[in-house]
N, C-alpha and C positions, 0 to 999 in steps of 0.2 A: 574496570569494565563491569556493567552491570547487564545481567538477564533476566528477560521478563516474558511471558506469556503477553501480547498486547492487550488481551480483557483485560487481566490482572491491574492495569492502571489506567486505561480508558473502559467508557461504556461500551458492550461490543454492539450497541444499537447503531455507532455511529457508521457510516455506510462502507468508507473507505474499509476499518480493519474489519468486516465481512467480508469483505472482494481480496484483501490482505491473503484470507485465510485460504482461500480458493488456489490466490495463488503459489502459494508456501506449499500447498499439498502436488500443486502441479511440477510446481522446481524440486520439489525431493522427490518426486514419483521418479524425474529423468535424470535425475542421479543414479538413480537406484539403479534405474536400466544403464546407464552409462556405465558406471561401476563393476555391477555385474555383462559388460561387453554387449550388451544392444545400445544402439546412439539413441533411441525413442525420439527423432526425428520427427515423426510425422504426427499429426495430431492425433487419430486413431485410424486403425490400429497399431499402438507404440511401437509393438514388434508381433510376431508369430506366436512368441512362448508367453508372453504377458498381458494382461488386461491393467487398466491404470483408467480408475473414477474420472472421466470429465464434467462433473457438475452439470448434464445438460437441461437447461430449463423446464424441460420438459419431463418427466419422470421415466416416461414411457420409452423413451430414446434408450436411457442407460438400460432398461429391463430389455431392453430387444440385446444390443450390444454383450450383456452380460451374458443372456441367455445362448446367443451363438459360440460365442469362447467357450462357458462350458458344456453344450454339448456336443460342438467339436472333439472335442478331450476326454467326453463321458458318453459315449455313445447312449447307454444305458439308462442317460436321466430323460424322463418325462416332461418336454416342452411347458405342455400345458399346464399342468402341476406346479414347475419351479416357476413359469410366471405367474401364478396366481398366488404360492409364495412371496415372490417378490412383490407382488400389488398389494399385499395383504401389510409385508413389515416395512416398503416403501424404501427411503435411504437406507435404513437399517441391517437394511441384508443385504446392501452392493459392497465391498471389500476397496478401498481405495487403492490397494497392489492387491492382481494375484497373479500368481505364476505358477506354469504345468511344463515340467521339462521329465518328459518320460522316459530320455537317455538316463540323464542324471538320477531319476529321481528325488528331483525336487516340487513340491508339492504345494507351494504357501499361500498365504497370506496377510496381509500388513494393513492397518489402518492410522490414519496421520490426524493428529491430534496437538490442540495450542498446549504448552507444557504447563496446565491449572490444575487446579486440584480440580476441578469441572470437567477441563477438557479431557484427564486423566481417565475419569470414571466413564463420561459419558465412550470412551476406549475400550474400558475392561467389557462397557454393557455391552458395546456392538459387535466385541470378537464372543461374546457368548451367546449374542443368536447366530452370527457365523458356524459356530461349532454343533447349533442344534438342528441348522440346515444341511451341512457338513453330512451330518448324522446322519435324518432323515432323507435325503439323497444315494445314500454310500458313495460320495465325493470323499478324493485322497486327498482332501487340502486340511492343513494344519496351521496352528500359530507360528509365521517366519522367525526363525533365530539365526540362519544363515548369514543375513545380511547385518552384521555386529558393527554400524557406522556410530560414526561420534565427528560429525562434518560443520565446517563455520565456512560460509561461505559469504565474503563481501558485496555489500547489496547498495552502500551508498558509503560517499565518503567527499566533506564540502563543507563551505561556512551554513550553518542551517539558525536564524535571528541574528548573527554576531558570533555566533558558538562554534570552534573546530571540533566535529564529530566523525567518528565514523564508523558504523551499523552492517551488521553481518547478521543472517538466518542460520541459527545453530540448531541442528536436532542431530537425535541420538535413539538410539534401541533402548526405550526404557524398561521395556518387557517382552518375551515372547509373543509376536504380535502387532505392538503398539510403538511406534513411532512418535515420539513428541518435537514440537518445532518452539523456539521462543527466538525475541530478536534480542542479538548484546549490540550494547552502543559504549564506544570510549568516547567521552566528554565533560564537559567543567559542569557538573550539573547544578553547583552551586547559580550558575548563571542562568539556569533552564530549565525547566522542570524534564525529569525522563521522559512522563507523559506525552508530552507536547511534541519534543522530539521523535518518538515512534509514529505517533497521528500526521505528525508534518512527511516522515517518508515512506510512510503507507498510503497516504494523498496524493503524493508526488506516483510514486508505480501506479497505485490504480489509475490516474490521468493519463499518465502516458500512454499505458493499454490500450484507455477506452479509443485514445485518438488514434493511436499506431504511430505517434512521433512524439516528437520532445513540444514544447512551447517555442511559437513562436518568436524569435529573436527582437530584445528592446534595444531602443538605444545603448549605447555604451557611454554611462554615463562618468563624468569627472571625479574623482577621490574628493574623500571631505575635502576644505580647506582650499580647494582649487577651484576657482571662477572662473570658468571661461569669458575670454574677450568678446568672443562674438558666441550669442546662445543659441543655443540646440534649438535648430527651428521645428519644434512642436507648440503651437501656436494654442489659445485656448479658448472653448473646447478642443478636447484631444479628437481632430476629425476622425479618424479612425478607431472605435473604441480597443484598447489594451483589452480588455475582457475578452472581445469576440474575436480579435485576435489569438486568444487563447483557448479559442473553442467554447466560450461560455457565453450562450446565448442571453440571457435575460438576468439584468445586473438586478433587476427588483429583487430577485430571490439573493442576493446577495448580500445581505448587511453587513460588510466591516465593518464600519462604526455607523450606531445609528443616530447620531446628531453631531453637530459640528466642532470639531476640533481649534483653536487657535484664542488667541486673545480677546477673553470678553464671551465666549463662546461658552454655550452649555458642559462642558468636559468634562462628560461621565467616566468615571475611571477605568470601566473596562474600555471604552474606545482610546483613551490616553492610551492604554497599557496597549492595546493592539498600534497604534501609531507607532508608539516607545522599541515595539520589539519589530517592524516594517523598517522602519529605522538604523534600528543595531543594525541588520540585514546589510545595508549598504556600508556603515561603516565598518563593520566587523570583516569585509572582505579589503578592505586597504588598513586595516590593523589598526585604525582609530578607536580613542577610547570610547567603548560603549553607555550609552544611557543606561542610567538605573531606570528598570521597569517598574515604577512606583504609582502609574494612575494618576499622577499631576504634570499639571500642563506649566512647569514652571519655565522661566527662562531660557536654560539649557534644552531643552526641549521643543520650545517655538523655534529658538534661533536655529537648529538641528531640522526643525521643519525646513524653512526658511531656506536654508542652505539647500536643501536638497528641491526645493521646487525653483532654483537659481539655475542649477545645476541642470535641470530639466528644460531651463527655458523657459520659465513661466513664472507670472507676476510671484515675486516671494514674500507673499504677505503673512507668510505664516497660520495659513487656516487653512485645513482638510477638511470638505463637504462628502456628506456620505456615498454621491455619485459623481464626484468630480474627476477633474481629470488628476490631482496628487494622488489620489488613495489607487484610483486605477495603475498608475506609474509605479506606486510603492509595490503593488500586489503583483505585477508583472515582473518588477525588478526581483521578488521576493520565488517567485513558482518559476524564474528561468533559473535563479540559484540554487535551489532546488532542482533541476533538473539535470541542472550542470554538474551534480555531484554522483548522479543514479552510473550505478559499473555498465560499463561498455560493455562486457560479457553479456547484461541482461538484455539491453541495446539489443543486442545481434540475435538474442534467440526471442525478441517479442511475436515473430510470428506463433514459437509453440503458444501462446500464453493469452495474447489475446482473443482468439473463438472465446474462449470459455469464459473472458470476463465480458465480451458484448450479449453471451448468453444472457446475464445479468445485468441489460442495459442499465448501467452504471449511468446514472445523472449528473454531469457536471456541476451543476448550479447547486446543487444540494451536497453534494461530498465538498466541493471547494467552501461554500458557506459553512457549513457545519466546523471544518477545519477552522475556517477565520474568525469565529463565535469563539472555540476556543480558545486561540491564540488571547483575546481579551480577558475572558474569564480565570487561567491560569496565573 
């Protein structure tokens, strides 16, 4: 099993592991409540004794929210003052957990952080304007060590290109304070770059979010090696685009491959490689042996085409167009697989989780593309 911070091997400009990161800090916030016996059920406020960062787009939203919790609890702090405080250091002084339980006296606060040596520091720097607000307030809140978690919680598990994997959010108390989250995946990474795998199921959760469901259902298509007698009447053009079906409006922003795949045909090696591993996808879920992802379009690979637009119902000439209806079928067949493997646990609590990722209208066309660029380029 291997653990990573997801910057740590992707760029964090790509959109999905931003929205990734939102939500990591929302599913450990409601453990935490959970944990410590509030359910944080509701999107805010999580409970009576806890405040929990919603990321709301707006800056101003979380300064009000913030500002009511603690002076509930602080009679004694100056409204105006702590929000001109907080306009002043902005995110930097909202606490991702805090909690005031005046029976107990507990007094905390927590910040959730990817486990980098970045996201580390950028941790140590926010609990020490915490501390100097703390200060200047004479707020009882201090760096949490209470909550001593060391939690792996299963977040997907499926065929993801050909590859059995399966990906868990672990974080732990790294420090007084500081919470760190990374994702572990078991799988043959010999077959798959880590990279890729992490970016394919941080794509896959932020999609589902943005939609509030899974992708819509494709055909149910034949194992390699089996030809249907009579073919799948998906006629061609695919009248119904797979894309929009998917909730992805505008295939132009789309490039999976940008020139044409099949014999004779331009066959740029990252668009091979992105077919090559569309491909695996379908066989690797009926246990046929996978294509080598090598960026050539040799025989095993047309015929592998071929096979699979038969299978579909559709002339098997062995050539993927960049907006045709194969690459569409591949990419549908490939984002229901993915979806089919995301835990039913998450399923059932996406009401917590999505407000705050529409806060960040999440663009499909741009996180899906960005993903499927990759997929080539790897």
């Amino acid at each position: 099993m291997m653990c990573v911070a997801p910057s740590e091997v992707l760029a964090d400009t790509q959109p999905a592991l931003r929205l990734f990161g939102l939500f990591a800090e929302a599913r450990i916030s409601r453990r935490y409540l959970i944990d410590n016996g509030r359910d944080g059920k509701g999107y805010f406020p999580p409970s009576l004794e806890d405040y929990t960062d919603r990321h709301i787009r707006r800056l101003a939203g979380n300064i009000r929210l913030l500002t009511d919790f603690v002076q509930a609890n602080n009679p004694h702090v100056d409204v105006i003052n702590f929000q001109n405080e907080l306009r002043t250091s902005g995110r930097g002084a909202i606490p991702d957990i805090l909690t005031h339980l005046r029976f107990a006296q507990v007094f905390e606060w927590y910040e959730i952080k990817p486990n980098s040596n970045s996201g580390r520091q950028a941790g140590r720097d926010k609990l020490d304007r915490l501390d100097r607000i703390a200060i200047r307030f004479t707020l009882p809140y201090v760096r949490g060590n209470k909550y001593q978690c060391d939690v792996k919680i299963r977040i997907w598990r499926g065929i993801i290109l050909g590859v059995l994997a399966t990906a868990y959010l672990h974080f732990f108390l790294s420090q007084d304070g500081l919470i760190v989250y990374e994702i572990c995946v078991d799988g043959d990474f010999s077959k798959l770059g880590f990279g890729l795998i992490i970016l394919a199921i941080a794509t896959i959760i932020i999609f589902i979010l943005s939609r509030g469901t899974t992708p819509s259902p494709v055909p149910i298509l034949p194992p390699p090696g089996t030809i249907p007698v009579i073919p799948i009447p998906i006629p061609k053009p695919v009248p119904v685009s797979a894309f929009s079906e998917l909730g992805i409006s505008n295939t132009n922003g789309l490039p999976v491959i940008r020139s044409v795949v099949g014999l004779g045909a331009t066959n740029s090696p990252n668009d091979v490689r992105a077919i090559q591993r569309l491909l695996n996808d379908w066989l690797g879920k009926n246990g046929s042996n996978l294509l080598p992802v090598d960026g050539r379009a040799g025989p095993k690979t047309l015929a592998t085409l071929a096979e699979f637009q038969r299978a579909c119902g559709f002339e098997a000439d062995g050539v993927a167009e960049p907006f045709g209806p194969t690459i569409q079928m591949l990419v549908a067949n490939h984002l229901n697989t993915l979806a089919a493997g995301v835990d039913n646990t998450f399923i059932d609590d996406m009401h917590l989780y999505r407000p705050m990722i529409l806060e960040e209208s999440p663009d499909n066309n741009i996180m899906i593309a960005d993903y499927l660029m990759e997929m080539g380029n790897q």
